[in-house]
C-alpha positions as CSV (number, residue, x, y, z in Angstrom):
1,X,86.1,27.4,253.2
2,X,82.9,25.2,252.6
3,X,84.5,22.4,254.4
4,X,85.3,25.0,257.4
5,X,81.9,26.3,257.5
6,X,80.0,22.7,257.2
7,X,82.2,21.9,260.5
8,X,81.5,24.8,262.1
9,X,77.5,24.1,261.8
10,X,77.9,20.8,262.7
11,X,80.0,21.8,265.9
12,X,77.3,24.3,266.7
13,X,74.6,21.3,266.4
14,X,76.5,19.2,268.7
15,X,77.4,21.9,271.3
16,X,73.5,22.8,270.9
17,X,72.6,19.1,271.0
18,X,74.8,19.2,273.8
19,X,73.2,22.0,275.9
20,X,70.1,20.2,275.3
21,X,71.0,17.0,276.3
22,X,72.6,18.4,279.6
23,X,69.0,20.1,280.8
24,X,67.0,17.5,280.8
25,X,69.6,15.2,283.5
26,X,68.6,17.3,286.4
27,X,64.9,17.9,287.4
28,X,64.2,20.9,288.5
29,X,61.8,22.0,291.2
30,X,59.2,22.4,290.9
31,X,59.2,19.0,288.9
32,X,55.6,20.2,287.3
33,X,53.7,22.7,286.6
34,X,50.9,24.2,288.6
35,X,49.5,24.5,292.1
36,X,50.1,21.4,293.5
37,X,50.6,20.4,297.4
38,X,51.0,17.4,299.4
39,X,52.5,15.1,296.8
40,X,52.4,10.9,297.1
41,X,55.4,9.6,295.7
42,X,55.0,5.7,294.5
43,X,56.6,3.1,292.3
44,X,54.9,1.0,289.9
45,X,56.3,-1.4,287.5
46,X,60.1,0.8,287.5
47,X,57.8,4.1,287.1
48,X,57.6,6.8,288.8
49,X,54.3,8.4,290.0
50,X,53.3,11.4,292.2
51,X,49.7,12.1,293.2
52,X,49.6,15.6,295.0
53,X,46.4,17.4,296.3
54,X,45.3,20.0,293.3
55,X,46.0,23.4,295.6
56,X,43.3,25.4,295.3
57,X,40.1,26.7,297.5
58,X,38.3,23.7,299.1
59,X,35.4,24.4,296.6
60,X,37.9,24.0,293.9
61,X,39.5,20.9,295.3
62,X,37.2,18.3,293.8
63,X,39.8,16.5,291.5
64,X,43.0,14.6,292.0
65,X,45.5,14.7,289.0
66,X,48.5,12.0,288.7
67,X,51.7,12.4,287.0
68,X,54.5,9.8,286.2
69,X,57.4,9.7,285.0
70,X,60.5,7.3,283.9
71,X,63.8,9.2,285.0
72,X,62.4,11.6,288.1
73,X,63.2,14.5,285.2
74,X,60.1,14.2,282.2
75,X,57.0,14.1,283.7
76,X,53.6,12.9,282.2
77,X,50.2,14.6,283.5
78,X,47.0,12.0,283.8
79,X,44.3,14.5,284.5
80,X,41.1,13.9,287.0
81,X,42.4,10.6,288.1
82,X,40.0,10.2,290.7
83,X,37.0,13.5,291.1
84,X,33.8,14.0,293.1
85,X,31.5,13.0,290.4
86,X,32.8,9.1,291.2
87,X,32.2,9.5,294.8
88,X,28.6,10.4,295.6
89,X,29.3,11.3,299.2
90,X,32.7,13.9,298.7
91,X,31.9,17.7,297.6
92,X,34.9,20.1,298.1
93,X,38.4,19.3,299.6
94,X,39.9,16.2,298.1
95,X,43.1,16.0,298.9
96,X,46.1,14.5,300.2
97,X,46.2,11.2,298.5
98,X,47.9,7.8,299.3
99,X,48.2,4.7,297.2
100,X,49.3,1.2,296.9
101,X,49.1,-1.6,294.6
102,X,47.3,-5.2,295.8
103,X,46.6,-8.1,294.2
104,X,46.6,-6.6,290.5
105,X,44.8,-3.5,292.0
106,X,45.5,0.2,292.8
107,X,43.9,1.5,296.0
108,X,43.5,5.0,296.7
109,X,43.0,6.6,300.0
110,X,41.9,10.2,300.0
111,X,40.6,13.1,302.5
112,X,37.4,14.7,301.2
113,X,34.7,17.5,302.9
114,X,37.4,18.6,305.4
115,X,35.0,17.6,308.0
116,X,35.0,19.5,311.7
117,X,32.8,17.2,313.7
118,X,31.6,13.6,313.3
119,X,28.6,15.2,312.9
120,X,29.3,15.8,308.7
121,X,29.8,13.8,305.8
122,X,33.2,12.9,304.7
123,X,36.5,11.6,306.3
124,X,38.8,8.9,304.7
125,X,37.8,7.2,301.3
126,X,38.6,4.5,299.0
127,X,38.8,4.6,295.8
128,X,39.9,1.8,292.5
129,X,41.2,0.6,289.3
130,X,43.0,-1.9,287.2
131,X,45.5,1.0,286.0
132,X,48.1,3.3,288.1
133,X,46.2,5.9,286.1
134,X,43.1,5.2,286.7
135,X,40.4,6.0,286.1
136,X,39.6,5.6,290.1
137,X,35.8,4.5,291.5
138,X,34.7,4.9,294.7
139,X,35.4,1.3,296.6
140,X,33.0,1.6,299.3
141,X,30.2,4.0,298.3
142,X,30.6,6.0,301.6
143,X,34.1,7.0,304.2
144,X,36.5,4.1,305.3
145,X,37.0,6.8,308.6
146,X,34.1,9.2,309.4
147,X,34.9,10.0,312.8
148,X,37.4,11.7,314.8
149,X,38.7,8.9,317.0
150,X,41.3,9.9,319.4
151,X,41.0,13.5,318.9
152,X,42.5,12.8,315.2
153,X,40.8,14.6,311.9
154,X,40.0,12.0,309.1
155,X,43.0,13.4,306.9
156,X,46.2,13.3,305.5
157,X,45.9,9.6,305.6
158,X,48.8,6.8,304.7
159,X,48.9,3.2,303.7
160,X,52.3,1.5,305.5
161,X,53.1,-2.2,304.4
162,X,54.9,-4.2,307.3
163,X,57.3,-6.6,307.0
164,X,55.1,-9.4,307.9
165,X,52.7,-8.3,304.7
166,X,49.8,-6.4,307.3
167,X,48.7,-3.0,305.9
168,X,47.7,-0.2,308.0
169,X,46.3,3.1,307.7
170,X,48.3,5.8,309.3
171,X,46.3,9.4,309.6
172,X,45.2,12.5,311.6
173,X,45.4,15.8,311.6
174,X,44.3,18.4,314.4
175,X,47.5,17.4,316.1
176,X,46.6,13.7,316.3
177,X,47.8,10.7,315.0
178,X,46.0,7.4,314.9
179,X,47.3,3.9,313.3
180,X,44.7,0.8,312.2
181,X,44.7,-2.3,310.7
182,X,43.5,-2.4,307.5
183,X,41.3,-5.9,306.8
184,X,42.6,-7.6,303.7
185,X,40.0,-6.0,300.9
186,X,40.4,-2.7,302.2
187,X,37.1,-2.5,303.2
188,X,37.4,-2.2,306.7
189,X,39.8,-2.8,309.9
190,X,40.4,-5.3,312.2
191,X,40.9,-4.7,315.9
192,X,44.1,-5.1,317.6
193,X,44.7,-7.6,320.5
194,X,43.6,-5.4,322.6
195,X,40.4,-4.8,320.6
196,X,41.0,-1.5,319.9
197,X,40.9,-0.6,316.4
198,X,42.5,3.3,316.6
199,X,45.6,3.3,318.5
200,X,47.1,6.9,319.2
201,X,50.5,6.9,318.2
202,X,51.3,11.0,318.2
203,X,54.5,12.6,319.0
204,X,55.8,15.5,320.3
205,X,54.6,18.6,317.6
206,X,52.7,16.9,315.4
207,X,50.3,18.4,313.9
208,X,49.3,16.1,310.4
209,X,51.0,14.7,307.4
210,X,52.6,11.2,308.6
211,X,54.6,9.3,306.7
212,X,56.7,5.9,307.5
213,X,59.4,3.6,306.0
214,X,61.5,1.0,307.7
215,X,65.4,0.9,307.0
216,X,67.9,-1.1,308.8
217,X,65.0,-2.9,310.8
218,X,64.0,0.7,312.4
219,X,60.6,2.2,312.0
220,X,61.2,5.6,310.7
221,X,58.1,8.3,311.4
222,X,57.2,11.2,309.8
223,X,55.1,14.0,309.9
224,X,54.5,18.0,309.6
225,X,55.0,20.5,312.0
226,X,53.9,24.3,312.1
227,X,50.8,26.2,309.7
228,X,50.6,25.0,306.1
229,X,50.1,28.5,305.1
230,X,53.1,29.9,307.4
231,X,56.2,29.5,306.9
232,X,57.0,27.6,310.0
233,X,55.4,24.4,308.0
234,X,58.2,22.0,308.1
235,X,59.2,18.1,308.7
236,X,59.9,16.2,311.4
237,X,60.8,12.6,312.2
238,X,61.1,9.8,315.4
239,X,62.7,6.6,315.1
240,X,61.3,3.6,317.2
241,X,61.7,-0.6,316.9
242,X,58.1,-0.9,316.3
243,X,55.4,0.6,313.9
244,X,53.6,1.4,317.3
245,X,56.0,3.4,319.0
246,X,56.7,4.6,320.8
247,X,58.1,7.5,318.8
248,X,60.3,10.1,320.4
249,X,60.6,13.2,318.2
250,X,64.4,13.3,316.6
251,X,64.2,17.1,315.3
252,X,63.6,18.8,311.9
253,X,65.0,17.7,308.8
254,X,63.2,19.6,306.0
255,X,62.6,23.4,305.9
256,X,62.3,26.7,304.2
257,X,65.0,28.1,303.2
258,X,64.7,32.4,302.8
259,X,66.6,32.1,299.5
260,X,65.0,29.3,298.2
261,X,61.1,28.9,298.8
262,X,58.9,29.0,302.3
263,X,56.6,26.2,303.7
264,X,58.5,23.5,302.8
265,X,56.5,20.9,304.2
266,X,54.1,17.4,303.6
267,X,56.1,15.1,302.2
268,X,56.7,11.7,300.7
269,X,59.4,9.6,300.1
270,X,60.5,7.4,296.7
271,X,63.1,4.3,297.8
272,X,65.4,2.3,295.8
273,X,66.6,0.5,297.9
274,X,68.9,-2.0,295.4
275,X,71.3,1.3,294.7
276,X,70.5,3.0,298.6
277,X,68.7,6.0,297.0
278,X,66.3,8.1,298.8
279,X,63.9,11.7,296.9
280,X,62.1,13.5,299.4
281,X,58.7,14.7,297.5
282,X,57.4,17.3,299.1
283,X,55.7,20.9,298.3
284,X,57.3,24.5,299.2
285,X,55.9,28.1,298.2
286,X,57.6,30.6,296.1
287,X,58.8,33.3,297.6
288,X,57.0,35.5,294.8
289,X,53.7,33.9,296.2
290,X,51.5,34.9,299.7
291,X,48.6,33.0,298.5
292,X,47.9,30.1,300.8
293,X,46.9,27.7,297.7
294,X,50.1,28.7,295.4
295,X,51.9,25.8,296.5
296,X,54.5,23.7,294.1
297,X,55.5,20.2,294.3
298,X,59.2,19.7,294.6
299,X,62.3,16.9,295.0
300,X,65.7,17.0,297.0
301,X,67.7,13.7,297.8
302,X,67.7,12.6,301.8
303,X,70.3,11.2,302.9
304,X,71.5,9.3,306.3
305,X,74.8,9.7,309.1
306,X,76.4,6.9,309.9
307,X,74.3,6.3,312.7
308,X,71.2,5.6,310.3
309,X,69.7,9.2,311.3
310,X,68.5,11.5,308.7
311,X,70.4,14.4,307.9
312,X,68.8,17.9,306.9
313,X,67.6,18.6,303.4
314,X,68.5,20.7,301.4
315,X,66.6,22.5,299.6
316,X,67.2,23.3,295.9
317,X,66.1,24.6,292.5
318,X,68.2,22.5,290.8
319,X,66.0,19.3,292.0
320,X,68.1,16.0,291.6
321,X,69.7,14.1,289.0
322,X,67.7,11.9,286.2
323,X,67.6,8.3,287.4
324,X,66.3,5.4,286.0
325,X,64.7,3.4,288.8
326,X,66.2,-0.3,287.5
């Protein structure tokens, strides 16, 4: 009887153990907690990281928290990252954040002041560090993009690396998108051939968001579509030969789902591209929630048709799988 009843503890330990060891191999979504929207996905020494925009009112929005983890499943929270105090000339509204690594640095691009006319303060900014987690400073002591060129809002910027090695910012909102190229310190641009240094590169429903990636030699864009606060917000993509363009809108492959979440909308992507995986990062709202602000950052896998276009999301509260990124 004691032998029976040692076995039967450790049975129940292992079918426990067991249990345990089976939740923590699928993420979840939201992948953290909190009000978080507009997540950058990256990858940094086999790491994940996400930097979303703290969702709160614009007053509130004067921080940017970071978050990494190693398997997509267990994620770490770096807190203030990057926050007004370290950039004299942003009050309110920092958000949307892009980064990349250069030269042994991390460069983060951010929207702050959520200006209206190029008669404010604020736009497009620059901030550094030696670390993924910062802490960030302010790189240029005043906006990278302070002006609304091309009918584009200094916003929702992001950094795309082209095969040749060039970086260029991609941003806008108000329905507008612009592209420049970035000079190599990140300080500045430098005009195209043309000597234009904001070329218009907006498709059909656009309204902010962009994102692009390059697979199979094509130039994939995306972008948002619809009211961030309605639950029309959504993704869109185009598919073109050249970062240019021109970019002629495919259709919608991420969405709310009524049984899932609304506003499923401005996203980023993480790649591996050595086992053809591909996480959609993006943030959705509870349908508990009508709060603008109460926005969660989530992940579903995207995947492709045999003809290289993307096939539609689905969304999910089960997230996706834990994976190393090796």
């Amino acid at each position: 009887m004691k032998y029976l009843f040692s076995s039967l503890l450790l049975l129940s330990a292992l079918t426990s153990f067991a249990q345990d060891t089976k939740t923590i191999k699928q993420s979840g979504n939201p992948i953290f907690p909190g009000w978080y929207a507009d997540p950058e996905a990256a990858v940094f020494n086999n790491k994940y990281w996400v930097y979303p925009t703290y969702s709160a009112k614009y007053k509130e929005q004067v921080f940017l928290d970071a978050f990494s983890s190693d398997d997509l499943v267990k994620w770490k929270k770096h807190p203030h990252v990057l926050d007004t105090a370290a950039v004299k000339w942003a009050n309110k509204a920092m958000w949307a954040p892009a980064i990349v690594q250069k030269d042994k640095k991390y460069y983060l691009f951010f929207g702050a002041n959520d200006i209206q006319s190029d008669n404010e303060v604020g736009g497009i900014g620059v901030a550094v560090a030696d670390k993924p987690e910062g802490p960030f400073k302010d790189h240029l002591g005043k906006p990278l993009v302070d002006k609304f060129h091309n009918g584009a809002q200094p916003i929702d910027q992001f950094v795309f690396k082209d095969k040749d090695g060039q970086y260029y910012l991609i941003y806008g909102g108000w329905k507008h998108c612009n592209i420049a190229k970035l000079n190599k310190d990140f300080t500045g641009f430098l005009p195209f051939d043309d000597g234009k240094i904001f070329k218009e590169i907006t498709p059909d429903n656009y309204v902010e968001g962009p994102y692009m990636f390059i697979r199979n030699g094509k130039y994939y864009f995306m972008w948002s579509e619809g009211g961030w606060t309605g639950p029309d917000y959504s993704v869109a993509y185009a598919v073109s030969d050249s970062p240019f363009g021109p970019f002629k809108r495919v259709g919608k492959i991420l969405q709310q789902d009524a049984t899932i979440a609304r506003g499923a909308g401005h996203h980023s992507l993480i790649i591996n591209e050595k086992k053809n995986k591909y996480y959609i990062v993006y943030h959705r709202r509870p349908l508990t929630e009508t709060d603008g602000n109460h926005r969660e950052t989530c992940i579903d896998e995207m995947k492709f048709d045999a003809d290289g276009m993307i096939l539609p999301v689905k969304i999910t509260k089960e997230g996706v799988k834990a994976q190393k990124f090796k």
